[in-house]
PyMOL CGO cylinders between C-alpha atoms (Angstrom):
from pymol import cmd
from pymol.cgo import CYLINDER

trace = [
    CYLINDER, 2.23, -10.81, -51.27, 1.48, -12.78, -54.12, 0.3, 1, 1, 1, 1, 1, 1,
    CYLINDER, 1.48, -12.78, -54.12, -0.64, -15.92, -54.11, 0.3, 1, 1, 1, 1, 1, 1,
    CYLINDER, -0.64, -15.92, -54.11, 1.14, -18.64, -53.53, 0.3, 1, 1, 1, 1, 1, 1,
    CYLINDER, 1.14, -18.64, -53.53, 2.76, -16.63, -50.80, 0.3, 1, 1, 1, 1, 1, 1,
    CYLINDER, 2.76, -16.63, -50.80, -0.33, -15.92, -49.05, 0.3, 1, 1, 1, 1, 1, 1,
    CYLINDER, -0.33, -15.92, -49.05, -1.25, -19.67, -48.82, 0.3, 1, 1, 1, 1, 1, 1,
    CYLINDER, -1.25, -19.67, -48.82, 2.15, -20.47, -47.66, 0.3, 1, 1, 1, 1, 1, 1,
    CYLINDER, 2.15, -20.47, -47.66, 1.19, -17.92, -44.81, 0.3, 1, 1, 1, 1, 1, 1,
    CYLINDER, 1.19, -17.92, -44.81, -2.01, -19.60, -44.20, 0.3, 1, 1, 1, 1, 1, 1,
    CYLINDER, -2.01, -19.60, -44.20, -0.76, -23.12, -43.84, 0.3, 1, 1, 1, 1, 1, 1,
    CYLINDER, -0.76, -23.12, -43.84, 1.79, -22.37, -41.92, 0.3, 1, 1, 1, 1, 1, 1,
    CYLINDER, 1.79, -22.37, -41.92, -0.70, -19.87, -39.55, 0.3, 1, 1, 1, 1, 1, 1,
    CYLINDER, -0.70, -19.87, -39.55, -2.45, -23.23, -39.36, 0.3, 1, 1, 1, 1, 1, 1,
    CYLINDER, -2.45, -23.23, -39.36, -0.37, -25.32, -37.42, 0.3, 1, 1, 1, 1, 1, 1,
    CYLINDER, -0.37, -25.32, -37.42, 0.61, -22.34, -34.85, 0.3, 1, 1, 1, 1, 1, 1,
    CYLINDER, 0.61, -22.34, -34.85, -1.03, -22.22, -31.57, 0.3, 1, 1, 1, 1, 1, 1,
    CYLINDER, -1.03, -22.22, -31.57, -2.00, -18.59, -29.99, 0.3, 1, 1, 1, 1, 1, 1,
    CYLINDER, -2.00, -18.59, -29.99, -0.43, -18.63, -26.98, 0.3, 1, 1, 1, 1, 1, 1,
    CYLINDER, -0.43, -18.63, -26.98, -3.19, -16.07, -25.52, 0.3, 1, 1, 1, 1, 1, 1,
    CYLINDER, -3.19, -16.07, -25.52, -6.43, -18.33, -26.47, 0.3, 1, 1, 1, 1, 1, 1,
    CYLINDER, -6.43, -18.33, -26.47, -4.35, -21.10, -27.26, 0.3, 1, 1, 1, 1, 1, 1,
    CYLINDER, -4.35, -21.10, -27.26, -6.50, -21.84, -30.47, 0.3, 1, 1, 1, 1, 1, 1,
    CYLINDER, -6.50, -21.84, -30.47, -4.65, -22.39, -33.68, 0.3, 1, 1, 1, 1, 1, 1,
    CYLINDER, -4.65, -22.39, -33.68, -4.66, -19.91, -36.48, 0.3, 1, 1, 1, 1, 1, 1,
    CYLINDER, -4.66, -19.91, -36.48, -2.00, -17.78, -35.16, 0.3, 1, 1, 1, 1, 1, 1,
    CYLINDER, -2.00, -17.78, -35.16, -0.32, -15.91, -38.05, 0.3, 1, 1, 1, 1, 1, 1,
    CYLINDER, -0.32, -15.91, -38.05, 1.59, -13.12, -35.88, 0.3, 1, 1, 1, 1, 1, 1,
    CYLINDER, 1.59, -13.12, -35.88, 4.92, -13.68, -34.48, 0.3, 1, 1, 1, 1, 1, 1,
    CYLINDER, 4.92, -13.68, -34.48, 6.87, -11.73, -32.09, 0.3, 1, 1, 1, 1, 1, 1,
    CYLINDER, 6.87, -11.73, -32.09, 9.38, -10.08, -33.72, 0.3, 1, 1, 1, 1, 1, 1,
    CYLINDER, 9.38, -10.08, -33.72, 11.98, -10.12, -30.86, 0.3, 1, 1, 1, 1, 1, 1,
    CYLINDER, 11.98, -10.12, -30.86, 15.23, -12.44, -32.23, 0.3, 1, 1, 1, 1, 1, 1,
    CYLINDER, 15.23, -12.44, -32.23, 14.45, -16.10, -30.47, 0.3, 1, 1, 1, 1, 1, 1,
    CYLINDER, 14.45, -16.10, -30.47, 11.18, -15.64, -29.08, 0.3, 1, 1, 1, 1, 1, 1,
    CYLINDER, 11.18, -15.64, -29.08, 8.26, -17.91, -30.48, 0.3, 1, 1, 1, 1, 1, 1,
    CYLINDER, 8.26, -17.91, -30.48, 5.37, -16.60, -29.50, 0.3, 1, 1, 1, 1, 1, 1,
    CYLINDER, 5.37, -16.60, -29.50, 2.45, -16.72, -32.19, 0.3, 1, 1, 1, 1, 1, 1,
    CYLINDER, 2.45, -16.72, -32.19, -0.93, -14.85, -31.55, 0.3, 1, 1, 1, 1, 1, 1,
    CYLINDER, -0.93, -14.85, -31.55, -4.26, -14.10, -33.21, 0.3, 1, 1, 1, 1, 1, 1,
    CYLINDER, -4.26, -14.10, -33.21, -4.37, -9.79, -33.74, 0.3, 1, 1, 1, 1, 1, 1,
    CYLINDER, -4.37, -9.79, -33.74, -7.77, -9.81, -31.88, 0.3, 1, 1, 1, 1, 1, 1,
    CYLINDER, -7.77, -9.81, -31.88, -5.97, -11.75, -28.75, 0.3, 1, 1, 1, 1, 1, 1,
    CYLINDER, -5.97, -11.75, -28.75, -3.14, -9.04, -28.52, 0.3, 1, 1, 1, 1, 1, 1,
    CYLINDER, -3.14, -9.04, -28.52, -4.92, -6.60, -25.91, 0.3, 1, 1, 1, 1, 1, 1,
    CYLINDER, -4.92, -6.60, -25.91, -5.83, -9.39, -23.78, 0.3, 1, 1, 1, 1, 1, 1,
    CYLINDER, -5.83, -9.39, -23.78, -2.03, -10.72, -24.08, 0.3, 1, 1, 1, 1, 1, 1,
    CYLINDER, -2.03, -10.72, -24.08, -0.91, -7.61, -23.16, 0.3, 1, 1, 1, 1, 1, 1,
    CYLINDER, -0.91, -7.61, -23.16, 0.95, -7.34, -27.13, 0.3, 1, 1, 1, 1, 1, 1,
    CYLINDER, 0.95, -7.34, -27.13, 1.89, -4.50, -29.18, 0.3, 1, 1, 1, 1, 1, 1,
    CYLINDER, 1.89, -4.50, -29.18, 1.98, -4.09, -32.74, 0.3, 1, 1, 1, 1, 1, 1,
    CYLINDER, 1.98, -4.09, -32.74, 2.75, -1.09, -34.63, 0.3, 1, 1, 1, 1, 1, 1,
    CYLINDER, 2.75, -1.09, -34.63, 1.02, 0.09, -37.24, 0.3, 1, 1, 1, 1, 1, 1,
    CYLINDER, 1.02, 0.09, -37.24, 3.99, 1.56, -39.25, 0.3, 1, 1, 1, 1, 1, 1,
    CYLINDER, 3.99, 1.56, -39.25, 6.95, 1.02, -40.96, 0.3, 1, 1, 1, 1, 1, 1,
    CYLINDER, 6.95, 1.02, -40.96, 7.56, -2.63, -40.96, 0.3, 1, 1, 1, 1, 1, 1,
    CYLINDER, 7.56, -2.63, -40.96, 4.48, -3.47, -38.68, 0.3, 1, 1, 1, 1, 1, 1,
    CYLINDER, 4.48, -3.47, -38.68, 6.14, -5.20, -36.58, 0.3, 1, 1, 1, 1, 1, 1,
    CYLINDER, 6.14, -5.20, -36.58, 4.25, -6.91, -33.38, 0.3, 1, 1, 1, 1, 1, 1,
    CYLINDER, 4.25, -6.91, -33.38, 6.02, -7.59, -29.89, 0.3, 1, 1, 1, 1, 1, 1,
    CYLINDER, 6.02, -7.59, -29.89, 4.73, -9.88, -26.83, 0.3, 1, 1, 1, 1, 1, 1,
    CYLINDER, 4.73, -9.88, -26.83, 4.02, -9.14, -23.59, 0.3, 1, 1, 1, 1, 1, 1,
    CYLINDER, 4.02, -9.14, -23.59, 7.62, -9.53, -22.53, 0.3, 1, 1, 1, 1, 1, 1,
    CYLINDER, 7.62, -9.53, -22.53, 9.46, -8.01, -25.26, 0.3, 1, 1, 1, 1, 1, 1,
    CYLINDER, 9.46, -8.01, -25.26, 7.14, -5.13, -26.27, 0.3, 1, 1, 1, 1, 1, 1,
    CYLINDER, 7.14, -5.13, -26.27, 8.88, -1.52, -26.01, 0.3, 1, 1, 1, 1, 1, 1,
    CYLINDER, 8.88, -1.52, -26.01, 8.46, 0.49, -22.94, 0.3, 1, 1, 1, 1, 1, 1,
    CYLINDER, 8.46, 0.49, -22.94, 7.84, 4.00, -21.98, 0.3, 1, 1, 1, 1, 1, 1,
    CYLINDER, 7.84, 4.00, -21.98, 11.72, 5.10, -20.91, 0.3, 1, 1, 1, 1, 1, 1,
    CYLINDER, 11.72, 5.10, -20.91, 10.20, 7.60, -17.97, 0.3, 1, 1, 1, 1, 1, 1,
    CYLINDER, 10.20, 7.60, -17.97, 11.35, 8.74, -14.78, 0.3, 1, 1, 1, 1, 1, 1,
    CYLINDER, 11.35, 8.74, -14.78, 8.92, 8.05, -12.12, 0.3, 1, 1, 1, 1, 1, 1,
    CYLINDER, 8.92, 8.05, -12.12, 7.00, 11.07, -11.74, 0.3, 1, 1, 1, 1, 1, 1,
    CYLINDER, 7.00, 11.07, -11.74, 4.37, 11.23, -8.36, 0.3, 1, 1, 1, 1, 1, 1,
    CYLINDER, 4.37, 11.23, -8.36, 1.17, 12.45, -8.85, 0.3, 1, 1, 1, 1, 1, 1,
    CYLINDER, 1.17, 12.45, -8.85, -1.42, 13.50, -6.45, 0.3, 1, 1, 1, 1, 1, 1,
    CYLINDER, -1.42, 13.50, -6.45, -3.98, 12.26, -8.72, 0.3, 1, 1, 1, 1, 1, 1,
    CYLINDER, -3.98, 12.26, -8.72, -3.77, 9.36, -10.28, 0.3, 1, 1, 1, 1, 1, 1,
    CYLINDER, -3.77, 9.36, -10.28, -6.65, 9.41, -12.78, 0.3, 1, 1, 1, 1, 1, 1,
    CYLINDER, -6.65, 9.41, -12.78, -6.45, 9.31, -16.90, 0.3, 1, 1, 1, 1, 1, 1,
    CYLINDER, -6.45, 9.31, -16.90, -6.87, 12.68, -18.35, 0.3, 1, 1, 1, 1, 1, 1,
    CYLINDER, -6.87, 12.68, -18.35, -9.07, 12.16, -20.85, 0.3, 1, 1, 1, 1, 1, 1,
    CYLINDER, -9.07, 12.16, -20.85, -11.83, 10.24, -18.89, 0.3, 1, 1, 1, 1, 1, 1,
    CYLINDER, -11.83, 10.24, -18.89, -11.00, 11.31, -15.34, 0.3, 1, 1, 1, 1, 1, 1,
    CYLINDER, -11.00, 11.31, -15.34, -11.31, 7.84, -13.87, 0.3, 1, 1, 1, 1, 1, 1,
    CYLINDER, -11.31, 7.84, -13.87, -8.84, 6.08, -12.20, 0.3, 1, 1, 1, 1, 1, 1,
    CYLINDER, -8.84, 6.08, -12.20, -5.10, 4.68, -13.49, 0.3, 1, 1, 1, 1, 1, 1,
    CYLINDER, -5.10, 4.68, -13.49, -2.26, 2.96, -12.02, 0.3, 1, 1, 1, 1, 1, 1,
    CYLINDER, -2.26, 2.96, -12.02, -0.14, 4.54, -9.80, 0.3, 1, 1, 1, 1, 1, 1,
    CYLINDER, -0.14, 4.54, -9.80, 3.02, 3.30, -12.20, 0.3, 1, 1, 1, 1, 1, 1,
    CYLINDER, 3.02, 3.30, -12.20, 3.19, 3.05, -16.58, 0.3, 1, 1, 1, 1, 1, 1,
    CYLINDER, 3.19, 3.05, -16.58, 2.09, -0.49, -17.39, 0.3, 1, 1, 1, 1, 1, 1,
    CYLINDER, 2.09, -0.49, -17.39, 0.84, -1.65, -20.58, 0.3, 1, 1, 1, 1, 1, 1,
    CYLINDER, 0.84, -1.65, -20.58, -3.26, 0.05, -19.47, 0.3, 1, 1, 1, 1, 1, 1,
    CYLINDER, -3.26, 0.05, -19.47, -1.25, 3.21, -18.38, 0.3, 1, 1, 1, 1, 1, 1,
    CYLINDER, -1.25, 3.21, -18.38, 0.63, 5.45, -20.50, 0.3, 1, 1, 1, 1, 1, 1,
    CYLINDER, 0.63, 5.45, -20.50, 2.32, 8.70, -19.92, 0.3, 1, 1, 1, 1, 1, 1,
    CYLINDER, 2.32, 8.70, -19.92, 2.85, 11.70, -22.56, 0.3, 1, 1, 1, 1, 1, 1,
    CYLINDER, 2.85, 11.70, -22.56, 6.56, 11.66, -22.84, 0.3, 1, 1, 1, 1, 1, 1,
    CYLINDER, 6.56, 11.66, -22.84, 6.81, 15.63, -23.64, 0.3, 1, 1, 1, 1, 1, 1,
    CYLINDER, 6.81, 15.63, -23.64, 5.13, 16.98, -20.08, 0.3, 1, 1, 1, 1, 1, 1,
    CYLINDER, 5.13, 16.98, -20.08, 5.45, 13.28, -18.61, 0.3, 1, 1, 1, 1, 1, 1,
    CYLINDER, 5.45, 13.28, -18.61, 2.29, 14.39, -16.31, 0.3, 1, 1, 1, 1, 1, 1,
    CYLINDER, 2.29, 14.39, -16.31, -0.40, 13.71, -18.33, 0.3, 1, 1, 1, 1, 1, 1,
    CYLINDER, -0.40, 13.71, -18.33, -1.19, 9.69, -17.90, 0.3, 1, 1, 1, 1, 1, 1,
    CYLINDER, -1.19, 9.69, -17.90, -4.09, 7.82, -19.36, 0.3, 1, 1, 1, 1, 1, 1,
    CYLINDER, -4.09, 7.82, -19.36, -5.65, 4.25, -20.45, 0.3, 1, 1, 1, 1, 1, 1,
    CYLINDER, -5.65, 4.25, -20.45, -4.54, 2.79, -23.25, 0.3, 1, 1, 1, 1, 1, 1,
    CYLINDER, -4.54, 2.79, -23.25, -7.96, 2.41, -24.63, 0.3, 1, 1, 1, 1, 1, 1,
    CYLINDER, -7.96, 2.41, -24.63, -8.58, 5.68, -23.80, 0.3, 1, 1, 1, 1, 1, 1,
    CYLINDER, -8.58, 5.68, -23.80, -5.79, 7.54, -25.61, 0.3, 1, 1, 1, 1, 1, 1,
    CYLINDER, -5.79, 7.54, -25.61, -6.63, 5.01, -29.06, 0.3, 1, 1, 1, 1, 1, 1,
    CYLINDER, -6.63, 5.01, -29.06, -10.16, 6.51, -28.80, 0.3, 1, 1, 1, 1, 1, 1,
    CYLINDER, -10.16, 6.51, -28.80, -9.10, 9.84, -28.97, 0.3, 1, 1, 1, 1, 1, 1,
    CYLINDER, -9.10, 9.84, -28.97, -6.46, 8.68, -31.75, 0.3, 1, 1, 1, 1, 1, 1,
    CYLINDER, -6.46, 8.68, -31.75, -9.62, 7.23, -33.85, 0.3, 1, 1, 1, 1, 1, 1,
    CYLINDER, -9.62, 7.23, -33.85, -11.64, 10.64, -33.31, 0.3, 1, 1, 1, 1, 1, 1,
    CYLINDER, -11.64, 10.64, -33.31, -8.68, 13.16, -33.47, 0.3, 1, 1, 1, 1, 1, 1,
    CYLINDER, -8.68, 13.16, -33.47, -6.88, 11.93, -36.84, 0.3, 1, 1, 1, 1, 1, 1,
    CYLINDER, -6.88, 11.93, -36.84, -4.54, 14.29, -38.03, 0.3, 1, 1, 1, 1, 1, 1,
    CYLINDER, -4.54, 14.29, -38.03, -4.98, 16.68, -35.05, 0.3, 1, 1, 1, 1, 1, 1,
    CYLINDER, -4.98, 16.68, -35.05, -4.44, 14.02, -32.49, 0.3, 1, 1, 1, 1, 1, 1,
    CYLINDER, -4.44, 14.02, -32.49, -1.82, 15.09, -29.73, 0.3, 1, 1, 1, 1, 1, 1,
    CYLINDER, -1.82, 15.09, -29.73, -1.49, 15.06, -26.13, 0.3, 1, 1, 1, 1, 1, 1,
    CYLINDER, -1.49, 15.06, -26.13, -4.56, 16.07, -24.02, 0.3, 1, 1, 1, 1, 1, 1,
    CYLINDER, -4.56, 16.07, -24.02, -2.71, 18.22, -21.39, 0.3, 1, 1, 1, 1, 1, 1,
    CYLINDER, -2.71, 18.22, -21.39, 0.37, 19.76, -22.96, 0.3, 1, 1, 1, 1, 1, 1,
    CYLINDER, 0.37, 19.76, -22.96, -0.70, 19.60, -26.70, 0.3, 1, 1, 1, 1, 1, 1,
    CYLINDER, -0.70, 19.60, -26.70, 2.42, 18.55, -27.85, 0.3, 1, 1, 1, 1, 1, 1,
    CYLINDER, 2.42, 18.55, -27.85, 2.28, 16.43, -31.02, 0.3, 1, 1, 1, 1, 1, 1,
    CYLINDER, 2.28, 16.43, -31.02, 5.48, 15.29, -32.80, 0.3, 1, 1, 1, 1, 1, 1,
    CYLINDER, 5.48, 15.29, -32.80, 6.98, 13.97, -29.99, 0.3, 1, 1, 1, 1, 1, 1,
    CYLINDER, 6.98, 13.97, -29.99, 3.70, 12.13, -28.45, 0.3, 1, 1, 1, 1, 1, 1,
    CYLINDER, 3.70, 12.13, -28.45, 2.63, 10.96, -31.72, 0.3, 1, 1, 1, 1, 1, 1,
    CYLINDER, 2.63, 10.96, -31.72, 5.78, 9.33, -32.34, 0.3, 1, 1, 1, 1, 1, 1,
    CYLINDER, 5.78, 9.33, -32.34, 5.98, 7.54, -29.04, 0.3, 1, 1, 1, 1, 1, 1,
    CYLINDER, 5.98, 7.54, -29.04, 2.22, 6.42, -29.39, 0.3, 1, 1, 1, 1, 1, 1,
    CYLINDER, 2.22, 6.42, -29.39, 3.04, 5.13, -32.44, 0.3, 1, 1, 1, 1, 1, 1,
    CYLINDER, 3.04, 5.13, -32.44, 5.76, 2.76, -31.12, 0.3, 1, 1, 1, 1, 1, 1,
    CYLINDER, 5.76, 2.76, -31.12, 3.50, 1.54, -27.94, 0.3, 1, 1, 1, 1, 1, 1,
    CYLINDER, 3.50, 1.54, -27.94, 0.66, 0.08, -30.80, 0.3, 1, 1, 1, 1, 1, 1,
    CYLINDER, 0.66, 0.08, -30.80, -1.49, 3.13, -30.58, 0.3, 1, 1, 1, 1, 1, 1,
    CYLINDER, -1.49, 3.13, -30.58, -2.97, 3.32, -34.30, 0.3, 1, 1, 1, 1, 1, 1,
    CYLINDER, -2.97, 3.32, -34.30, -3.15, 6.84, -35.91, 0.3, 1, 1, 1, 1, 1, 1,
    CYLINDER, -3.15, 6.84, -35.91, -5.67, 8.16, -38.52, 0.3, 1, 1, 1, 1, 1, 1,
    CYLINDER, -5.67, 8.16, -38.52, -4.78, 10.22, -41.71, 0.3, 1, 1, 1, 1, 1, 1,
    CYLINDER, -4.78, 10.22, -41.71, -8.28, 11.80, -41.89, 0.3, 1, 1, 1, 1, 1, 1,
    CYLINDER, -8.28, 11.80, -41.89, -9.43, 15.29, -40.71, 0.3, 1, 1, 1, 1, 1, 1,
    CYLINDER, -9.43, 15.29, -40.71, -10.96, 15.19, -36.78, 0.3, 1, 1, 1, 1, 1, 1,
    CYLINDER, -10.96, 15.19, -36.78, -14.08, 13.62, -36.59, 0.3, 1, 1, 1, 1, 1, 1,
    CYLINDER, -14.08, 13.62, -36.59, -15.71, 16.96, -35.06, 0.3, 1, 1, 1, 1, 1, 1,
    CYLINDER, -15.71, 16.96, -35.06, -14.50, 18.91, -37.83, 0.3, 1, 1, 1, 1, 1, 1,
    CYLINDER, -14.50, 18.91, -37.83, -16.12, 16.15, -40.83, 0.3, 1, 1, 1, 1, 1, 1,
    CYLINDER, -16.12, 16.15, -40.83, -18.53, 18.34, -43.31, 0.3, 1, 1, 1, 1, 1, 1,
    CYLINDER, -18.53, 18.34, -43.31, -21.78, 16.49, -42.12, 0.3, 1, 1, 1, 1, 1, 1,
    CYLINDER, -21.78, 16.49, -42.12, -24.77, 18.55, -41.59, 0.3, 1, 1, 1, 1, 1, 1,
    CYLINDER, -24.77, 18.55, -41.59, -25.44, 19.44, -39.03, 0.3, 1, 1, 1, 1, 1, 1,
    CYLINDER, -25.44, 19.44, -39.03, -26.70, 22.48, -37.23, 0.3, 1, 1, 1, 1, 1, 1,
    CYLINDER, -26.70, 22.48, -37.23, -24.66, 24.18, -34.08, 0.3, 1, 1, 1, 1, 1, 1,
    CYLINDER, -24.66, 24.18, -34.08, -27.82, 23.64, -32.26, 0.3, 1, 1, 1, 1, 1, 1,
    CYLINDER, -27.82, 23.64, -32.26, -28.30, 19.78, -32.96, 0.3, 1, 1, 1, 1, 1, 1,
    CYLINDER, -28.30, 19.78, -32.96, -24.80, 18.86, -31.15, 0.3, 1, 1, 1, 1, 1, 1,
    CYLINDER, -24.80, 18.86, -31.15, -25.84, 21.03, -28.12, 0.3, 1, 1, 1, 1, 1, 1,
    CYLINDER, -25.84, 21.03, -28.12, -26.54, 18.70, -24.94, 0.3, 1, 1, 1, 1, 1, 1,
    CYLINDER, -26.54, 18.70, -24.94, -29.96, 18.43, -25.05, 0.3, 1, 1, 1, 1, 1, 1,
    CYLINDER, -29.96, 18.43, -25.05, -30.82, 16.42, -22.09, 0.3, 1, 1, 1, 1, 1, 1,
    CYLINDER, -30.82, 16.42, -22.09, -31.33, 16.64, -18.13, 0.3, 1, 1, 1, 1, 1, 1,
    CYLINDER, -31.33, 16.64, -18.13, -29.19, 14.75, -16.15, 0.3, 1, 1, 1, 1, 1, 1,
    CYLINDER, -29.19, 14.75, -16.15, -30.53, 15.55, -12.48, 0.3, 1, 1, 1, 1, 1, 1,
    CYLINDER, -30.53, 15.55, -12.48, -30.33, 12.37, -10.23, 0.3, 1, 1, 1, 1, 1, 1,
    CYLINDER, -30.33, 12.37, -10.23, -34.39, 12.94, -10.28, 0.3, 1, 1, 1, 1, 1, 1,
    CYLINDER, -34.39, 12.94, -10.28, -36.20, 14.30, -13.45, 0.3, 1, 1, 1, 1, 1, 1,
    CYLINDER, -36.20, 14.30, -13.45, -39.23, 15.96, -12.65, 0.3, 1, 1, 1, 1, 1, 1,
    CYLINDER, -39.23, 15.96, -12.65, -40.24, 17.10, -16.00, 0.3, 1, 1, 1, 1, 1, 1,
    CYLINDER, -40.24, 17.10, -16.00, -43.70, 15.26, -16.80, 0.3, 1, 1, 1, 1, 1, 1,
    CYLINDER, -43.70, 15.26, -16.80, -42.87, 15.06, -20.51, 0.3, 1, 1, 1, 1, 1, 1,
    CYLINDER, -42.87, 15.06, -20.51, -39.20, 13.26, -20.05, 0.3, 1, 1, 1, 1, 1, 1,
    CYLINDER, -39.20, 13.26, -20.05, -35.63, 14.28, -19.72, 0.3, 1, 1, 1, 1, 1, 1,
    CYLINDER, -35.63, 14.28, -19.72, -35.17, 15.21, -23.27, 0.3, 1, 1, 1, 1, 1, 1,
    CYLINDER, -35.17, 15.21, -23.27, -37.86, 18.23, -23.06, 0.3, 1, 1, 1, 1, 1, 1,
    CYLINDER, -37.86, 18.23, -23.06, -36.97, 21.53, -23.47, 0.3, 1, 1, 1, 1, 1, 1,
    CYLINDER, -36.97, 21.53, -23.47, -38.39, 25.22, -23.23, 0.3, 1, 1, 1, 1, 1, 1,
    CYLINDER, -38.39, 25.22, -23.23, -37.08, 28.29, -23.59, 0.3, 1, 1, 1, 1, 1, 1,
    CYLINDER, -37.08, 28.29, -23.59, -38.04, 29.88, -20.46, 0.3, 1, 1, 1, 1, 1, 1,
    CYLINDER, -38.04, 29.88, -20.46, -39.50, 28.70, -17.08, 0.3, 1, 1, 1, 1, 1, 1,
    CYLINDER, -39.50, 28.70, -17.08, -39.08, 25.61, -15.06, 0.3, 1, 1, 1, 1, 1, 1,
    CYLINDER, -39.08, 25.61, -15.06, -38.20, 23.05, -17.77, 0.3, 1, 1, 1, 1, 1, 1,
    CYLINDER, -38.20, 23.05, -17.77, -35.76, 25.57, -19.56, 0.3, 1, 1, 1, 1, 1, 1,
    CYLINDER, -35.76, 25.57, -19.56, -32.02, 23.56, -19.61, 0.3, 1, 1, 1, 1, 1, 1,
    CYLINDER, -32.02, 23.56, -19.61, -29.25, 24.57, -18.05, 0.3, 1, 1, 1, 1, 1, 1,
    CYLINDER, -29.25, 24.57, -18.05, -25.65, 23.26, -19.38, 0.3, 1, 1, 1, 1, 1, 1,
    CYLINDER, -25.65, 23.26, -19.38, -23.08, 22.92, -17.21, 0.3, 1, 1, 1, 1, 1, 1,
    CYLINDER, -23.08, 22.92, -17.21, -20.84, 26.26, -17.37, 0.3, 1, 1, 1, 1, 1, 1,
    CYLINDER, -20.84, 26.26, -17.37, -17.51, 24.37, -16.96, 0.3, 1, 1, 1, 1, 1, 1,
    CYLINDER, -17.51, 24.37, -16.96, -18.13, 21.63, -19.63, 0.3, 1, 1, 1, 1, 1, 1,
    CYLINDER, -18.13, 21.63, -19.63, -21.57, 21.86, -21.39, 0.3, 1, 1, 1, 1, 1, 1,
    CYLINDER, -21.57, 21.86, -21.39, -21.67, 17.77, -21.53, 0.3, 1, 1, 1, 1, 1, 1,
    CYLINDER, -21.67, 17.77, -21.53, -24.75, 17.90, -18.84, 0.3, 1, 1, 1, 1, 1, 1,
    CYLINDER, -24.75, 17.90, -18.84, -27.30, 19.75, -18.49, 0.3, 1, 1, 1, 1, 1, 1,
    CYLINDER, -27.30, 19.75, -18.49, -30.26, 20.24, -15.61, 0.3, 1, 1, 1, 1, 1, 1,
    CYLINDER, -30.26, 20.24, -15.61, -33.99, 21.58, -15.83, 0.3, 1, 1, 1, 1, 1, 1,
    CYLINDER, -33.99, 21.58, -15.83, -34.15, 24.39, -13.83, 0.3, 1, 1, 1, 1, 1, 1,
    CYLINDER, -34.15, 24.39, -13.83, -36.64, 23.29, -11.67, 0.3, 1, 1, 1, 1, 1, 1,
    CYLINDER, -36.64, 23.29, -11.67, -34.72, 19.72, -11.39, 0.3, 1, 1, 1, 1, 1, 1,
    CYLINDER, -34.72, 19.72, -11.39, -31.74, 20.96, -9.58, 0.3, 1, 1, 1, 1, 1, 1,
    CYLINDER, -31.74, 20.96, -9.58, -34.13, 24.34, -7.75, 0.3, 1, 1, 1, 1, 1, 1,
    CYLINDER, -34.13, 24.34, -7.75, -32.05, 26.58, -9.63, 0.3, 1, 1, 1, 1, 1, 1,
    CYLINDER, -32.05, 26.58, -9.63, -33.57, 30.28, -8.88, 0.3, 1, 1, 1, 1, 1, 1,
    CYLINDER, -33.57, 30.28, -8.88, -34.60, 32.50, -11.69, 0.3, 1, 1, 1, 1, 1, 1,
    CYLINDER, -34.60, 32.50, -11.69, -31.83, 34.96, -10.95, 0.3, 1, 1, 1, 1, 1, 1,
    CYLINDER, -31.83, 34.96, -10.95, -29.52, 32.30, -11.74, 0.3, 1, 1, 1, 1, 1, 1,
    CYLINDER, -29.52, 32.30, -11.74, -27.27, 33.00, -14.77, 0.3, 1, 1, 1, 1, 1, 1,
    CYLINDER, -27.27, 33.00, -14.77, -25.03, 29.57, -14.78, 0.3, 1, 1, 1, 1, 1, 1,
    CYLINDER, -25.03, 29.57, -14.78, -24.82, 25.98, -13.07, 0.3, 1, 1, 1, 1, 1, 1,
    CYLINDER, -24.82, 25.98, -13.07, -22.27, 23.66, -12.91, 0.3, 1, 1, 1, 1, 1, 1,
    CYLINDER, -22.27, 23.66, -12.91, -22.63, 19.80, -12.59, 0.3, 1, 1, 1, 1, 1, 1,
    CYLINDER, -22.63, 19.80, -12.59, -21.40, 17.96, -9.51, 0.3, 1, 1, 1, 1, 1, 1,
    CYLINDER, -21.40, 17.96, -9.51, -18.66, 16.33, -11.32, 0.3, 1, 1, 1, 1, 1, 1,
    CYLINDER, -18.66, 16.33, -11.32, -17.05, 19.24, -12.52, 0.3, 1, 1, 1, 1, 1, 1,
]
cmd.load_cgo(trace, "trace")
């Protein structure tokens, strides 16, 4: 835009009210034909709004955002698959589906997290499909990076410094802290075998010296 455009933009974001916080200020507009609604961007997840962060950018409210066109699919489980926790038992605005498997279902918040840290690699969690989930992310508001994954960046960093290096027993025993580790003995750590994101002194969790792996409990 040029100038004068921009304060024409601001004036008129003046006088609009954001019909989430209901303070003025509002400069984004639904974009459905006939629908009024102005909001501030940081109001939009509490509203329940979309906006898309391609093409035209164009921003939707709560009642004319798109929606996920999938058949009902029953689950046994109904927990995200990216932080295990529960979701809704139906795809809502917080719950999302991958449209390619259609059995993978997770937060919202959940899958834009692993859009921020997977950039160009980012695709679904279960099936791995990526044109087709990208796309449809991209038209529910989820925001994509062009920028290589963030566990691939060049920083320096030694194999051994991103190792789990703490004990996560209920009840550390180890006199100098949960952090402390030896090679050998009762304050070696053990990493979970299934996903190496906790880890247990050996003498924390009475694991026997002819013990050659551990898992945690919530594996």
């Amino acid at each position: 835009f040029i100038a004068g455009d921009t304060r024409r933009i601001i004036r008129e974001a003046a006088k609009k009210s954001c019909f989430i916080c209901y303070k003025m200020g509002a400069s984004i507009t639904c974009c459905q034909t006939g629908c009024d609604r102005t909001f501030h961007l940081p109001c939009a997840p509490d509203g329940e709004c979309v906006t898309q962060y391609f093409g035209a950018y164009r921003s939707f409210c709560w009642e004319h955002r798109p929606q996920q066109a999938l058949q009902p699919c029953p689950s046994q489980h109904n927990t995200c698959s990216i932080c295990l926790d529960d979701v809704e038992d139906k795809i809502s605005y917080k719950t999302m589906r991958c449209p390619a498997c259609q059995d993978a279902r997770f937060h919202r918040h959940c899958i834009q997290r692993l859009a921020l840290h997977a950039g160009i690699g980012f695709r679904c969690p279960c099936c791995l499909n990526q044109e087709s989930f990208m796309m449809e992310m991209l038209i529910m508001g989820i925001r994509l990076f062009k920028r290589p994954p963030s566990w691939e960046s060049d920083q320096e960093a030694r194999p051994s410094d991103q190792r789990h290096g703490r004990c996560d027993a209920t009840t550390c025993l180890c006199p100098r802290g949960r952090e402390h580790a030896e090679a050998d003995g009762p304050w070696q750590l053990w990493l979970c075998s299934s996903c190496a994101a906790k880890g247990t002194h050996r003498h924390c969790s009475s694991l026997r010296n002819s013990t050659d792996s551990c898992e945690s409990n919530t594996c």
